[in-house]
N, C-alpha and C positions, 0 to 999 in steps of 0.2 A: 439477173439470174444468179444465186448461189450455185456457190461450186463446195464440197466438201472434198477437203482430202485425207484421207487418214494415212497416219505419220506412224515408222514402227519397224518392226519386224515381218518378215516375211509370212502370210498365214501359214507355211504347212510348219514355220517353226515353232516347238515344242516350249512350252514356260520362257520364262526370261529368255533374257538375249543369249545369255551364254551359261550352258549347264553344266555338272559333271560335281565330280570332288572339289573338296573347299578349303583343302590344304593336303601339302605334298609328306611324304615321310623323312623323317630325320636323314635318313642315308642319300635320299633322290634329292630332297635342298643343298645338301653338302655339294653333292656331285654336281646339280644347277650351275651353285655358286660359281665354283672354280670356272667352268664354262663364260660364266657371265663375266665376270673378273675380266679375262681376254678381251671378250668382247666390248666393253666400256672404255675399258685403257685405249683404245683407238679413238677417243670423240673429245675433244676441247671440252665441251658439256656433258656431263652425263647421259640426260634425256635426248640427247639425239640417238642413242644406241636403243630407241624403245622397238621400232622395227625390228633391227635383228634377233632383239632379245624377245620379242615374241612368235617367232619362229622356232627359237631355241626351245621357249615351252611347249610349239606346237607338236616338236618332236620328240617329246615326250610322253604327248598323251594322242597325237593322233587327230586333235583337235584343240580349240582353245578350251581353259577349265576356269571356273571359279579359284582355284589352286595358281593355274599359271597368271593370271591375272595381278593376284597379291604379292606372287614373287617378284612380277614384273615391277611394281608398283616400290614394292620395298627397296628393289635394286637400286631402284632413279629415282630415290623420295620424291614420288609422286601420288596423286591418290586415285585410287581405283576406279573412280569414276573416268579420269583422265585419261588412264589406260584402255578404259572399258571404250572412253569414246574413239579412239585411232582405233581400235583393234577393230569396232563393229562397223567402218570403213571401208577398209580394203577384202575384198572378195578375198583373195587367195589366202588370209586368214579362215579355219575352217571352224564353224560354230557347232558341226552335229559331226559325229563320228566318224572318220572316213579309214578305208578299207588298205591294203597295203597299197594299191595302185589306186591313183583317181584317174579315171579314165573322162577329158574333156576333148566334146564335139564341137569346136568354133560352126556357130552357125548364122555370121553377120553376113553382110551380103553376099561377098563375094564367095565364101565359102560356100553358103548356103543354095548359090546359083548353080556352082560345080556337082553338088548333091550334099551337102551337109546336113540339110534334115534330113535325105533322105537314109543315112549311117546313123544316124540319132535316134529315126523310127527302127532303123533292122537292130542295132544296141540294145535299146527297149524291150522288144520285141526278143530275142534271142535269148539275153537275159532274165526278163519276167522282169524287170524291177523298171521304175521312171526316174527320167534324172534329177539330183538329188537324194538316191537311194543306194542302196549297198548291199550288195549280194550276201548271198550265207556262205561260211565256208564249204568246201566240198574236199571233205577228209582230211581238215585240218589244213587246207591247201590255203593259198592267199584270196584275199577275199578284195572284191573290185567296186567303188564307186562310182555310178557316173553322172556328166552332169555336164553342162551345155554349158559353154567358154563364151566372150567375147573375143575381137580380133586380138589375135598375138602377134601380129606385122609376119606374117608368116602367108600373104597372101600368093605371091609367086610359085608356092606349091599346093594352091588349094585344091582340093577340100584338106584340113588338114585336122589331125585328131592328137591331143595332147596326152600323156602319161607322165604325172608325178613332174609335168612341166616341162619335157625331153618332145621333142617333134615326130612324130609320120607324118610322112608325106603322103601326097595323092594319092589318100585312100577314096574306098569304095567300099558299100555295106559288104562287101565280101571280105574282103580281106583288114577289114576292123572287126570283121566278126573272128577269123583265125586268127587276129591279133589279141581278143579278150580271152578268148580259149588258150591261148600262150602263157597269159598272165594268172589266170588261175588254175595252170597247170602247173608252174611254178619253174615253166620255163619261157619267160621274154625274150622277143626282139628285142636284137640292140633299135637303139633311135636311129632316124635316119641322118640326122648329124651329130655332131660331138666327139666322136670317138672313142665316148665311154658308156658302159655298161651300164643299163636300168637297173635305179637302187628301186626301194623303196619308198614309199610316201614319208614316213620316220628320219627315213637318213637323206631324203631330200631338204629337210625343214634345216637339217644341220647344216646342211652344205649353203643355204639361203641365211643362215644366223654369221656367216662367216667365217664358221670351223674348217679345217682343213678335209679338203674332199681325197678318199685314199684311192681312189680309183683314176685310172687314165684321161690324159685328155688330150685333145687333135683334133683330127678333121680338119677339111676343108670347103671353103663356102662353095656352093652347089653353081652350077651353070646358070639357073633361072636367077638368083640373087645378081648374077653380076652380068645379065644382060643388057641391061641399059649403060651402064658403063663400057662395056664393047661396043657397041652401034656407037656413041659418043667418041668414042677413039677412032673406030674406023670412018667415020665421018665428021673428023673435024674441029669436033663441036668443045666448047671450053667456055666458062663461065666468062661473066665480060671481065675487063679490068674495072678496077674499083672508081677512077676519074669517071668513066663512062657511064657510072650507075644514077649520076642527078649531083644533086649540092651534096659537098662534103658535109659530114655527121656536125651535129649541133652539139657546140663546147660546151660546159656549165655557165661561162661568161656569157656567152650567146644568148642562152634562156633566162640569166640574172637580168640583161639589160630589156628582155621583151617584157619580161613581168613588171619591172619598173615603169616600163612607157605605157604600161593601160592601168598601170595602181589604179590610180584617181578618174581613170575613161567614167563616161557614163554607159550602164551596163545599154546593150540595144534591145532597141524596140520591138513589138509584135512583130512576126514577119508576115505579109499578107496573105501566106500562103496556109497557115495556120488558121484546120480545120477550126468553126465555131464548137462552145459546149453543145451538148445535147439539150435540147430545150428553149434555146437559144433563136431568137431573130436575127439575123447576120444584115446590117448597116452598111453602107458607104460611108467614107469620114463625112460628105457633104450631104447625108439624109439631113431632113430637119423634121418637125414633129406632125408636120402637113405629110410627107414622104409615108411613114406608116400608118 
């Protein structure tokens, strides 16, 4: 039986992989640059800065462009395609326009079991729009995408709903619903950890490029994260010592002298347990031509 897989872009996305403007204006590259400059001077290589520095474009257009692609490319003499290929990679690169807040519903198991589709359908539903999609503005107010997460190890407070990357916790379609109404009312909840205040999707991207974030930071880790290390404490319990765990770690000399002793082995035989092909009469070594 054939299988066909088709290889690509998501269907509801629009033309090529990645749309918009095809170069930046004299004033926005300048200003890029300088940005960029920072950020590369941190990397032995250049090309290891392509992550941050494509955030750095993301935060300027909102999304990835045709524009931040080239600038990306020019920064790390590399070529576009190059870029093109890491960038169409990692989900949290965003390829179609997104809104001041992206609003993401994790909705992998365990979330999903707590009720995470079930914030996902009231979202939709409350909104008008499906995830993947982005509201209108409403009086010029901030405008909200949203769009269905995978796990962010954020499971100890499931369900849990994402903004511009910042946590709530144990939400319910109720109160993700007064928390979207917050957002485009243009007044947010803080997150429920960090410390610091909800930017925007924009001045997130900067804050993920490396740039210096001007806003506060703190908090402290929540009860559920560090309950399993409580019970551990009060009961006992401690990793083994390192003798206890089997043979000591294999040296490099260790694996020099095995590799030598089977060079010239002859490689082994069929094992008997290995299934026949298909099509196949399966033999005992002592059939003879009377036998079949």
């Amino acid at each position: 039986m054939s299988v066909f897989l088709e290889l690509g872009q998501r269907p509801d996305e629009p033309g090529p992989p990645i749309n918009g403007p095809v170069s930046y204006p004299d004033e926005v590259a300048t200003r890029l640059s300088a940005d960029a400059a920072k950020i590369v001077a941190r990397y032995p290589q250049s090309r290891s800065a392509l992550l941050p520095l494509l955030h750095l474009v993301q935060s300027e257009d909102g999304c990835l462009t045709p524009a931040g692609i080239a600038f990306c490319a020019r920064q790390l003499q590399l070529t576009e395609a190059e870029v093109t290929a890491v960038a169409t990679f990692y989900s949290m690169y965003r390829r179609t326009p997104t809104g001041d807040y992206l609003v993401g519903v994790c909705t992998n198991t365990l979330c999903a079991v707590m009720g995470g589709d079930a914030i996902l359908d009231a979202l939709q539903d409350h909104l008008g729009i499906h995830a993947g999609e982005t509201t209108e503005s409403v009086d010029g107010g901030p405008r909200v995408t949203l769009d269905h997460v995978e796990c962010n190890a954020a499971c100890d407070y499931a369900p849990v709903v994402m903004v511009n990357w910042e946590f709530y916790d144990n939400q319910t379609p109720a109160s993700a619903r007064d928390l979207v109404d917050g957002l485009r009312s243009g007044t947010p909840p803080d997150p429920t950890r960090g410390g610091a205040p909800l930017c925007t999707f924009r001045e997130t991207a900067r804050t993920l490029a490396g740039l210096p974030d001007p806003r506060s930071n703190g908090g402290a880790t929540g009860d559920a994260t560090l309950a399993g290390l409580r019970i551990a404490r009060e009961r006992g319990m401690q990793a083994p010592e390192a003798e206890a765990q089997g043979s000591p770690p294999e040296t490099p000399d260790d694996a020099a002298a095995a590799a030598n002793a089977t060079r010239n082995a002859s490689a082994p035989g069929p094992s008997a347990t290995v299934p026949p092909k298909p099509g196949t009469i399966e033999t005992s070594p002592d059939a003879t031509d009377s036998d079949a």
